[in-house]
C-alpha positions in Angstrom: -51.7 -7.1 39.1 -51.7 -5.2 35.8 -48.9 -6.8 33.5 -46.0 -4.8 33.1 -44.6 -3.2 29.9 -42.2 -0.6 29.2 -43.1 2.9 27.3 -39.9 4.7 25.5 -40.8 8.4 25.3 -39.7 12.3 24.5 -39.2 14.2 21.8 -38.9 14.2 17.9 -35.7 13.3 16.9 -34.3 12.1 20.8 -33.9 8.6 19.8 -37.1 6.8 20.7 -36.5 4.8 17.7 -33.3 2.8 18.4 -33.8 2.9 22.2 -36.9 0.6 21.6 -34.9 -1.5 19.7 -32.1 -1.9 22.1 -34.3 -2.6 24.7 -36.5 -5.2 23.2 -33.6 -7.1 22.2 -31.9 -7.1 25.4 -35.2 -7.7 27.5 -36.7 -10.7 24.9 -39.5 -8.3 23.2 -41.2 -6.5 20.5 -41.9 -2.9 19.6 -45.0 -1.2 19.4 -45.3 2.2 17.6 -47.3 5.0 19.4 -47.0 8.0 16.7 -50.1 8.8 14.9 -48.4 9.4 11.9 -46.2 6.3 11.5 -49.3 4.2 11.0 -50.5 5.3 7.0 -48.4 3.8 4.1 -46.7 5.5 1.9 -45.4 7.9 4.8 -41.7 6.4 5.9 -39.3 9.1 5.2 -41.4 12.0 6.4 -42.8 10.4 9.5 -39.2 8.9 10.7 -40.8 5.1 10.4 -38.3 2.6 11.1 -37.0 0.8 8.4 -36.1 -2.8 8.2 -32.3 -2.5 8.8 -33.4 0.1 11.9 -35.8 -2.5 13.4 -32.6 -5.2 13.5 -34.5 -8.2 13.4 -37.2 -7.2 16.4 -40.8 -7.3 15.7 -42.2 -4.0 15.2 -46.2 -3.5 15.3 -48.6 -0.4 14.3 -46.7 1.0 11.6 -47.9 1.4 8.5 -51.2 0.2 8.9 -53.6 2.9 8.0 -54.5 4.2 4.6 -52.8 7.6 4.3 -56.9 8.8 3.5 -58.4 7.1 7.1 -58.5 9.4 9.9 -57.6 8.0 13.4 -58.3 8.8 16.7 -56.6 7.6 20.6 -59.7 5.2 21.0 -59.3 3.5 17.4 -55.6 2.9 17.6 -55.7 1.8 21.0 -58.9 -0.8 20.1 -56.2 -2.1 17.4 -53.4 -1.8 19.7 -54.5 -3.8 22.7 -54.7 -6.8 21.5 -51.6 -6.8 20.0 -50.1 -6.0 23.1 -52.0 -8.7 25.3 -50.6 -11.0 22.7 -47.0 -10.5 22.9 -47.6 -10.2 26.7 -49.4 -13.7 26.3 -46.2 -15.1 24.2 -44.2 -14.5 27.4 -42.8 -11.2 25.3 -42.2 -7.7 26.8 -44.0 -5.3 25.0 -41.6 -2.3 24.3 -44.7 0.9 23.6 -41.9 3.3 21.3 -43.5 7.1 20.2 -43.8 10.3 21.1 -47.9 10.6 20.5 -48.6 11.4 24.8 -52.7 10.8 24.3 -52.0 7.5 22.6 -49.3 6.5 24.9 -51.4 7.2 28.4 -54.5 6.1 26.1 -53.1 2.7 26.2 -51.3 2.3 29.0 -54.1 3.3 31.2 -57.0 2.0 29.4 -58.9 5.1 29.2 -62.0 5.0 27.5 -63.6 8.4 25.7 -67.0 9.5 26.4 -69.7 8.3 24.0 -71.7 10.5 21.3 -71.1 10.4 17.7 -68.6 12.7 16.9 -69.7 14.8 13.5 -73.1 13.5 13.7 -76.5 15.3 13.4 -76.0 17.0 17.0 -72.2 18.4 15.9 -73.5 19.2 12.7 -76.2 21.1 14.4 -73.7 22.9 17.1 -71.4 23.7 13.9 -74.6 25.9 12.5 -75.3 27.6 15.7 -71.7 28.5 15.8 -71.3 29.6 12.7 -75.0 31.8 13.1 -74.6 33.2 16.4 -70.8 32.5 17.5 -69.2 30.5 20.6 -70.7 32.4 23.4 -73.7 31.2 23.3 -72.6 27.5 23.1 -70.3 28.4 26.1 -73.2 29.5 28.1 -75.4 26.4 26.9 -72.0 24.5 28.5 -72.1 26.3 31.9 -75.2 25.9 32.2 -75.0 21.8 32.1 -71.1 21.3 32.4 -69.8 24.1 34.5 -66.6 22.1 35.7 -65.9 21.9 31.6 -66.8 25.4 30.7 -64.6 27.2 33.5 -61.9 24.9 32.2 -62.0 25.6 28.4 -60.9 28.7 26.3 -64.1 30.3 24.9 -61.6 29.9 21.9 -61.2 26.5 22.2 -64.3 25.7 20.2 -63.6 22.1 19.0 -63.6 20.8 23.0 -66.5 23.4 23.6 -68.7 21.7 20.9 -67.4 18.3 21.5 -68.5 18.7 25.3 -71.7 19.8 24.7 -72.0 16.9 22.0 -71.5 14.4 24.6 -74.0 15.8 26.8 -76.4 16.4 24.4 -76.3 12.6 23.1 -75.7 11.0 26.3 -77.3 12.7 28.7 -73.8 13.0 30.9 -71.3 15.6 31.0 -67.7 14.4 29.6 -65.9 15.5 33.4 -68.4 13.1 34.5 -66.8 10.9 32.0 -63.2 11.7 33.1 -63.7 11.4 36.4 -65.4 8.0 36.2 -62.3 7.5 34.1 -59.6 8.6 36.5 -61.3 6.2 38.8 -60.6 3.1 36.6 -57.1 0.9 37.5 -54.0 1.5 34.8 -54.3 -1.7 32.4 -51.0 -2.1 32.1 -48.0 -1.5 34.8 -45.6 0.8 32.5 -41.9 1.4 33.4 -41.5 4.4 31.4 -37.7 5.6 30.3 -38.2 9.2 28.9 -35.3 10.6 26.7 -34.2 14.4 26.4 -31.1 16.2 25.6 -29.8 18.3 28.8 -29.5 21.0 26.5 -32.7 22.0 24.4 -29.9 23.8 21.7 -28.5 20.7 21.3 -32.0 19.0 20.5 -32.9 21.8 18.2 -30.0 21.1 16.0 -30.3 17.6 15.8 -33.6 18.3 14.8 -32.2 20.4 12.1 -29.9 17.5 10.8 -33.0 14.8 10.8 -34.7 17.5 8.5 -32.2 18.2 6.3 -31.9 14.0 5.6 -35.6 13.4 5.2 -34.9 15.9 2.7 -32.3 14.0 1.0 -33.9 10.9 1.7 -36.6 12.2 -1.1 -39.4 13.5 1.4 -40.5 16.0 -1.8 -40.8 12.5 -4.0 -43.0 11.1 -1.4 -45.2 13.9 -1.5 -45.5 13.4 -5.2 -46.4 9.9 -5.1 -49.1 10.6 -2.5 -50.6 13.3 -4.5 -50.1 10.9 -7.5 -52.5 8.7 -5.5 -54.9 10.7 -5.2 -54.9 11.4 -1.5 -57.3 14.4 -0.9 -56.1 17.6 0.5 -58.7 17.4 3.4 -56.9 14.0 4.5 -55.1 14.2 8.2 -52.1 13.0 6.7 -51.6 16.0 5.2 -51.1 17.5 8.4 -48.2 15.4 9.1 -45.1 18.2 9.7 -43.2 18.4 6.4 -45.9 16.7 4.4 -47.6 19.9 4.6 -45.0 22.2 3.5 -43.7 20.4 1.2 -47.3 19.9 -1.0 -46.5 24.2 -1.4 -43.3 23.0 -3.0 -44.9 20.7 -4.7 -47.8 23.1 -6.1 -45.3 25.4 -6.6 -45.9 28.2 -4.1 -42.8 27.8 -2.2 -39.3 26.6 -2.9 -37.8 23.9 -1.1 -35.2 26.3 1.4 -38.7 28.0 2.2 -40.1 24.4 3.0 -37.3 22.7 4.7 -37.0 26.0 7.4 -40.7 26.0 8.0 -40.2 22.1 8.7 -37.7 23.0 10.8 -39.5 25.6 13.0 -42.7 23.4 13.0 -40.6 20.4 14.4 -38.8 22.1 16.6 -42.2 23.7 18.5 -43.9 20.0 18.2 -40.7 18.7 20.1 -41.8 21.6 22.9 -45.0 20.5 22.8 -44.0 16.9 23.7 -41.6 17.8 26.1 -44.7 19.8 28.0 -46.8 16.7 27.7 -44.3 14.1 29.1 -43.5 16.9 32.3 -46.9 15.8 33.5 -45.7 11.9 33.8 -43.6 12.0 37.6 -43.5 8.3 36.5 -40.5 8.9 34.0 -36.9 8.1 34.1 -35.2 10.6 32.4 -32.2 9.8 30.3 -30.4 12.9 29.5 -28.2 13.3 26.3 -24.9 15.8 26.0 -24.3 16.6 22.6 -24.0 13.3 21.1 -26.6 10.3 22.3 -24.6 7.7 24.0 -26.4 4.6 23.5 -24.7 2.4 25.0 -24.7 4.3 28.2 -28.6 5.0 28.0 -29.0 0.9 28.0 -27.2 0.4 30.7 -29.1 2.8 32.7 -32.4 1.7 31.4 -31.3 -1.7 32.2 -30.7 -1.2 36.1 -34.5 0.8 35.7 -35.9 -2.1 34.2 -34.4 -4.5 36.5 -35.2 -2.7 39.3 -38.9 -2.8 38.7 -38.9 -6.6 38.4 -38.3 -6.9 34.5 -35.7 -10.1 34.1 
Protein backbone atom coordinates (compact mmCIF):
# COMPACT_ATOMS: atom_id res chain seq x y z
CA UNK A 1 0.00 0.00 0.00
CA UNK A 2 1.44 3.31 -1.09
CA UNK A 3 1.47 5.74 2.09
CA UNK A 4 -0.97 8.26 1.97
CA UNK A 5 -0.37 12.11 1.84
CA UNK A 6 -2.54 14.93 1.03
CA UNK A 7 -1.85 17.51 -2.09
CA UNK A 8 -3.50 21.19 -1.67
CA UNK A 9 -3.93 22.46 -5.22
CA UNK A 10 -5.46 25.33 -7.77
CA UNK A 11 -4.76 28.46 -8.75
CA UNK A 12 -2.51 31.59 -7.98
CA UNK A 13 -3.82 33.50 -5.38
CA UNK A 14 -6.87 30.64 -4.21
CA UNK A 15 -5.35 30.08 -0.98
CA UNK A 16 -3.16 27.07 -1.24
CA UNK A 17 -0.95 28.70 1.19
CA UNK A 18 -3.02 28.95 4.47
CA UNK A 19 -5.14 25.86 3.52
CA UNK A 20 -1.82 23.75 3.89
CA UNK A 21 -1.25 25.26 7.00
CA UNK A 22 -4.63 24.60 8.47
CA UNK A 23 -4.57 21.31 7.50
CA UNK A 24 -1.23 20.25 8.77
CA UNK A 25 -1.98 21.63 12.01
CA UNK A 26 -5.17 19.96 12.47
CA UNK A 27 -3.95 16.50 10.92
CA UNK A 28 -0.37 16.43 12.96
CA UNK A 29 1.93 17.37 9.74
CA UNK A 30 4.19 19.41 7.79
CA UNK A 31 4.09 21.39 4.50
CA UNK A 32 5.82 20.73 1.51
CA UNK A 33 6.10 23.39 -1.26
CA UNK A 34 5.45 22.35 -4.91
CA UNK A 35 5.93 25.86 -6.85
CA UNK A 36 8.99 26.08 -8.88
CA UNK A 37 9.55 29.45 -8.07
CA UNK A 38 9.30 29.42 -4.28
CA UNK A 39 12.40 27.39 -4.09
CA UNK A 40 15.47 30.29 -5.04
CA UNK A 41 16.33 32.87 -2.22
CA UNK A 42 15.96 36.15 -2.46
CA UNK A 43 12.44 35.55 -4.21
CA UNK A 44 9.68 35.90 -1.17
CA UNK A 45 7.56 38.78 -2.05
CA UNK A 46 7.24 38.13 -5.77
CA UNK A 47 6.77 34.43 -5.63
CA UNK A 48 4.03 34.59 -2.63
CA UNK A 49 6.55 32.37 -0.28
CA UNK A 50 5.19 32.01 3.04
CA UNK A 51 6.55 33.82 5.61
CA UNK A 52 7.26 32.92 9.13
CA UNK A 53 4.17 34.38 10.78
CA UNK A 54 2.07 32.62 7.64
CA UNK A 55 3.63 29.15 8.25
CA UNK A 56 2.24 29.43 12.19
CA UNK A 57 4.63 27.34 13.77
CA UNK A 58 4.31 24.18 11.08
CA UNK A 59 7.27 22.90 9.33
CA UNK A 60 7.51 24.01 5.92
CA UNK A 61 10.06 22.22 3.37
CA UNK A 62 11.32 23.25 -0.35
CA UNK A 63 11.25 26.81 -0.14
CA UNK A 64 13.93 28.78 -0.59
CA UNK A 65 16.42 26.28 -1.40
CA UNK A 66 17.77 27.05 -4.77
CA UNK A 67 20.09 29.75 -5.86
CA UNK A 68 18.06 32.29 -7.82
CA UNK A 69 20.97 31.41 -10.81
CA UNK A 70 20.31 27.27 -10.72
CA UNK A 71 17.88 26.06 -13.07
CA UNK A 72 15.46 23.26 -11.97
CA UNK A 73 13.58 20.72 -13.49
CA UNK A 74 10.34 18.06 -12.21
CA UNK A 75 13.02 15.20 -11.85
CA UNK A 76 15.62 17.40 -9.65
CA UNK A 77 13.07 18.78 -7.31
CA UNK A 78 11.34 15.65 -6.85
CA UNK A 79 15.01 13.65 -6.23
CA UNK A 80 15.23 16.44 -3.34
CA UNK A 81 11.69 16.19 -2.45
CA UNK A 82 11.26 12.55 -1.83
CA UNK A 83 13.19 12.04 0.74
CA UNK A 84 11.93 14.67 2.66
CA UNK A 85 8.66 13.36 2.25
CA UNK A 86 9.47 9.65 3.19
CA UNK A 87 10.87 11.22 6.27
CA UNK A 88 8.09 13.10 7.75
CA UNK A 89 6.02 10.03 6.57
CA UNK A 90 8.67 7.92 8.67
CA UNK A 91 8.19 10.44 11.82
CA UNK A 92 4.60 9.25 11.89
CA UNK A 93 3.86 12.97 10.18
CA UNK A 94 1.34 13.62 7.34
CA UNK A 95 2.94 15.19 4.60
CA UNK A 96 0.73 18.21 3.51
CA UNK A 97 2.30 18.68 -0.73
CA UNK A 98 1.00 22.76 -0.99
CA UNK A 99 1.57 24.53 -4.82
CA UNK A 100 0.18 25.06 -7.77
CA UNK A 101 3.29 23.64 -10.10
CA UNK A 102 0.79 20.45 -11.76
CA UNK A 103 4.19 18.55 -13.33
CA UNK A 104 5.88 18.77 -9.95
CA UNK A 105 2.86 17.86 -8.03
CA UNK A 106 1.92 14.50 -10.21
CA UNK A 107 5.84 14.25 -10.57
CA UNK A 108 5.93 13.38 -7.02
CA UNK A 109 3.02 11.91 -6.18
CA UNK A 110 3.26 9.30 -8.79
CA UNK A 111 6.84 8.75 -9.01
CA UNK A 112 7.25 9.37 -12.54
CA UNK A 113 10.56 9.05 -13.79
CA UNK A 114 11.70 11.14 -17.24
CA UNK A 115 13.24 9.45 -20.09
CA UNK A 116 17.12 9.43 -20.12
CA UNK A 117 19.49 11.48 -22.63
CA UNK A 118 21.39 14.44 -21.72
CA UNK A 119 19.40 17.28 -22.25
CA UNK A 120 21.62 20.21 -24.06
CA UNK A 121 24.32 17.93 -24.73
CA UNK A 122 26.29 17.22 -28.01
CA UNK A 123 23.12 15.51 -29.71
CA UNK A 124 20.66 18.77 -28.69
CA UNK A 125 23.34 20.95 -29.60
CA UNK A 126 23.48 19.18 -32.88
CA UNK A 127 19.50 19.11 -33.52
CA UNK A 128 19.61 23.01 -32.41
CA UNK A 129 22.08 23.51 -35.80
CA UNK A 130 19.96 21.45 -37.98
CA UNK A 131 17.08 23.49 -36.90
CA UNK A 132 18.43 26.56 -37.16
CA UNK A 133 20.00 25.42 -40.98
CA UNK A 134 17.19 23.73 -42.44
CA UNK A 135 14.06 24.42 -40.03
CA UNK A 136 11.63 21.94 -38.04
CA UNK A 137 10.27 20.02 -40.77
CA UNK A 138 12.87 18.07 -41.34
CA UNK A 139 13.39 17.15 -37.65
CA UNK A 140 9.59 16.33 -37.56
CA UNK A 141 9.99 13.90 -40.33
CA UNK A 142 13.26 12.42 -38.75
CA UNK A 143 10.55 11.97 -35.63
CA UNK A 144 7.91 10.18 -37.63
CA UNK A 145 9.98 8.23 -38.94
CA UNK A 146 11.22 6.66 -35.39
CA UNK A 147 8.52 8.03 -32.99
CA UNK A 148 5.29 8.33 -35.01
CA UNK A 149 2.94 8.11 -31.80
CA UNK A 150 5.18 11.50 -30.64
CA UNK A 151 5.27 13.23 -33.89
CA UNK A 152 1.29 12.95 -34.72
CA UNK A 153 0.97 14.25 -31.20
CA UNK A 154 3.30 17.39 -31.23
CA UNK A 155 2.77 20.84 -32.91
CA UNK A 156 5.41 21.06 -35.79
CA UNK A 157 5.65 24.37 -33.72
CA UNK A 158 6.30 22.85 -30.64
CA UNK A 159 9.99 22.53 -31.28
CA UNK A 160 11.46 22.21 -27.81
CA UNK A 161 9.35 18.59 -27.31
CA UNK A 162 10.19 17.88 -31.05
CA UNK A 163 13.96 18.19 -30.39
CA UNK A 164 13.78 16.87 -26.97
CA UNK A 165 11.98 13.56 -28.42
CA UNK A 166 14.31 12.94 -30.91
CA UNK A 167 17.12 13.62 -28.23
CA UNK A 168 15.99 10.80 -26.33
CA UNK A 169 15.82 8.50 -29.08
CA UNK A 170 18.92 9.46 -30.49
CA UNK A 171 20.90 8.86 -27.06
CA UNK A 172 18.95 6.00 -25.91
CA UNK A 173 18.01 4.15 -28.50
CA UNK A 174 14.02 4.30 -27.26
CA UNK A 175 11.38 6.54 -28.09
CA UNK A 176 10.19 8.84 -25.04
CA UNK A 177 6.11 7.30 -25.51
CA UNK A 178 7.97 4.22 -24.99
CA UNK A 179 9.08 5.94 -21.98
CA UNK A 180 5.70 7.17 -20.91
CA UNK A 181 3.96 4.30 -21.38
CA UNK A 182 6.49 2.16 -19.41
CA UNK A 183 5.75 4.98 -17.02
CA UNK A 184 2.00 5.00 -16.92
CA UNK A 185 2.49 1.39 -16.16
CA UNK A 186 4.46 2.05 -12.82
CA UNK A 187 2.14 2.08 -9.29
CA UNK A 188 1.51 5.84 -7.78
CA UNK A 189 4.28 6.20 -4.86
CA UNK A 190 2.30 7.80 -2.80
CA UNK A 191 -1.72 7.45 -2.13
CA UNK A 192 -2.69 11.41 -2.48
CA UNK A 193 -6.00 12.77 -1.08
CA UNK A 194 -6.04 15.83 -3.12
CA UNK A 195 -8.40 18.95 -1.98
CA UNK A 196 -8.33 21.38 -5.01
CA UNK A 197 -9.45 25.07 -4.33
CA UNK A 198 -11.26 27.44 -6.92
CA UNK A 199 -13.56 30.34 -6.65
CA UNK A 200 -17.14 29.41 -8.23
CA UNK A 201 -16.77 32.54 -9.99
CA UNK A 202 -13.55 33.09 -12.22
CA UNK A 203 -14.42 37.23 -11.89
CA UNK A 204 -14.08 36.82 -8.44
CA UNK A 205 -10.49 35.02 -8.77
CA UNK A 206 -9.46 37.55 -11.27
CA UNK A 207 -9.79 40.36 -8.82
CA UNK A 208 -8.34 38.84 -6.02
CA UNK A 209 -5.57 38.27 -8.20
CA UNK A 210 -5.55 41.97 -8.80
CA UNK A 211 -5.35 42.75 -4.94
CA UNK A 212 -2.34 40.03 -4.35
CA UNK A 213 -0.59 42.14 -7.20
CA UNK A 214 -1.15 45.30 -6.11
CA UNK A 215 0.49 44.15 -2.35
CA UNK A 216 3.52 42.49 -3.76
CA UNK A 217 3.78 45.78 -5.08
CA UNK A 218 3.68 47.53 -1.85
CA UNK A 219 5.39 44.84 -0.23
CA UNK A 220 8.60 46.19 -2.28
CA UNK A 221 8.55 43.47 -5.25
CA UNK A 222 10.50 46.53 -7.43
CA UNK A 223 13.26 46.49 -4.30
CA UNK A 224 13.62 42.82 -4.70
CA UNK A 225 14.32 43.05 -8.21
CA UNK A 226 17.04 45.52 -7.39
CA UNK A 227 18.78 43.48 -4.94
CA UNK A 228 18.77 40.47 -7.36
CA UNK A 229 20.18 42.48 -10.09
CA UNK A 230 22.50 43.96 -7.37
CA UNK A 231 23.66 40.33 -7.05
CA UNK A 232 24.49 39.81 -10.03
CA UNK A 233 21.91 37.28 -11.25
CA UNK A 234 22.25 36.94 -15.07
CA UNK A 235 19.42 37.98 -17.34
CA UNK A 236 19.49 34.38 -18.94
CA UNK A 237 18.67 32.93 -15.29
CA UNK A 238 15.00 31.01 -15.08
CA UNK A 239 14.24 33.09 -12.25
CA UNK A 240 13.85 35.81 -14.37
CA UNK A 241 10.94 34.32 -15.80
CA UNK A 242 9.22 34.26 -12.63
CA UNK A 243 5.74 36.53 -13.38
CA UNK A 244 6.40 40.02 -12.04
CA UNK A 245 10.08 39.49 -11.76
CA UNK A 246 10.15 39.95 -15.36
CA UNK A 247 8.23 43.03 -15.79
CA UNK A 248 9.42 44.58 -13.22
CA UNK A 249 13.52 44.29 -14.44
CA UNK A 250 11.75 46.89 -17.56
CA UNK A 251 11.00 49.15 -14.62
CA UNK A 252 13.92 48.59 -13.31
CA UNK A 253 16.07 49.34 -16.66
CA UNK A 254 13.89 51.95 -17.17
CA UNK A 255 11.81 50.99 -20.21
CA UNK A 256 8.51 50.81 -18.48
CA UNK A 257 6.90 52.53 -15.51
CA UNK A 258 5.59 50.77 -12.77
CA UNK A 259 1.42 51.08 -13.77
CA UNK A 260 2.79 49.62 -17.12
CA UNK A 261 4.46 46.74 -14.93
CA UNK A 262 1.91 46.06 -12.35
CA UNK A 263 -1.00 45.61 -15.36
CA UNK A 264 1.10 43.36 -17.39
CA UNK A 265 1.65 41.32 -13.95
CA UNK A 266 -1.71 41.36 -13.75
CA UNK A 267 -2.76 40.01 -17.15
CA UNK A 268 0.21 37.44 -16.97
CA UNK A 269 -1.12 36.08 -13.53
CA UNK A 270 -4.42 36.04 -14.37
CA UNK A 271 -3.74 33.68 -17.78
CA UNK A 272 -1.14 31.43 -15.50
CA UNK A 273 -4.12 30.92 -13.04
CA UNK A 274 -6.10 29.59 -16.45
CA UNK A 275 -3.45 27.61 -17.20
CA UNK A 276 -3.45 25.87 -13.77
CA UNK A 277 -7.00 25.59 -13.68
CA UNK A 278 -6.74 23.56 -17.22
CA UNK A 279 -4.05 21.36 -15.71
CA UNK A 280 -5.80 20.34 -12.40
CA UNK A 281 -9.25 19.59 -14.78
CA UNK A 282 -7.31 16.56 -15.83
CA UNK A 283 -7.14 15.19 -11.93
CA UNK A 284 -10.96 13.41 -11.56
CA UNK A 285 -9.13 12.64 -8.23
CA UNK A 286 -9.92 16.27 -6.77
CA UNK A 287 -12.22 17.54 -4.21
CA UNK A 288 -13.10 20.78 -5.13
CA UNK A 289 -13.65 23.44 -2.66
CA UNK A 290 -15.40 26.31 -4.13
CA UNK A 291 -15.00 29.98 -2.89
CA UNK A 292 -17.97 32.89 -3.11
CA UNK A 293 -16.48 36.08 -3.00
CA UNK A 294 -14.68 35.95 0.14
CA UNK A 295 -12.62 32.50 1.11
CA UNK A 296 -14.24 31.07 4.05
CA UNK A 297 -11.65 29.13 5.84
CA UNK A 298 -13.10 27.87 8.29
CA UNK A 299 -15.75 26.29 6.28
CA UNK A 300 -13.08 24.90 3.65
CA UNK A 301 -11.48 22.86 6.85
CA UNK A 302 -14.28 21.48 7.84
CA UNK A 303 -15.02 20.09 4.55
CA UNK A 304 -11.56 18.97 3.92
CA UNK A 305 -11.69 17.45 7.27
CA UNK A 306 -14.72 15.01 6.51
CA UNK A 307 -12.51 14.35 2.91
CA UNK A 308 -9.64 13.52 4.85
CA UNK A 309 -11.32 11.49 7.30
CA UNK A 310 -13.16 9.69 5.02
CA UNK A 311 -10.17 8.33 3.14
CA UNK A 312 -8.68 6.93 6.45
CA UNK A 313 -6.55 9.99 7.55
CA UNK A 314 -7.02 10.22 11.72
Amino acid sequence: MAPKIVCVAGPTACGKTKMGVLLAKKFNGEVVSVDSMQIYRGMTVGTAAPRAEEMDGVPHHMVAVAEPEEQWSAARYAEMAVPIIDDILARGKLPVLVGGTGLWLDTLVQGRTFAGGCAGGRVRRELQQRLEADGIAPLLEQLRQVDPASAERLHPADEKRILRALEVYLETGKTITAHNEETKAVPPRYDAVWIGLRFADREDMKALIDRRVDQMVDEGLLDEVRMLLESGLPRTATAWQAIGYKEFLAVADGTATVAEAVEEVKLRSRQYAKRQLTWLRKNDRIHWIEWEKERDFGRALQVSTEILSAEGLP
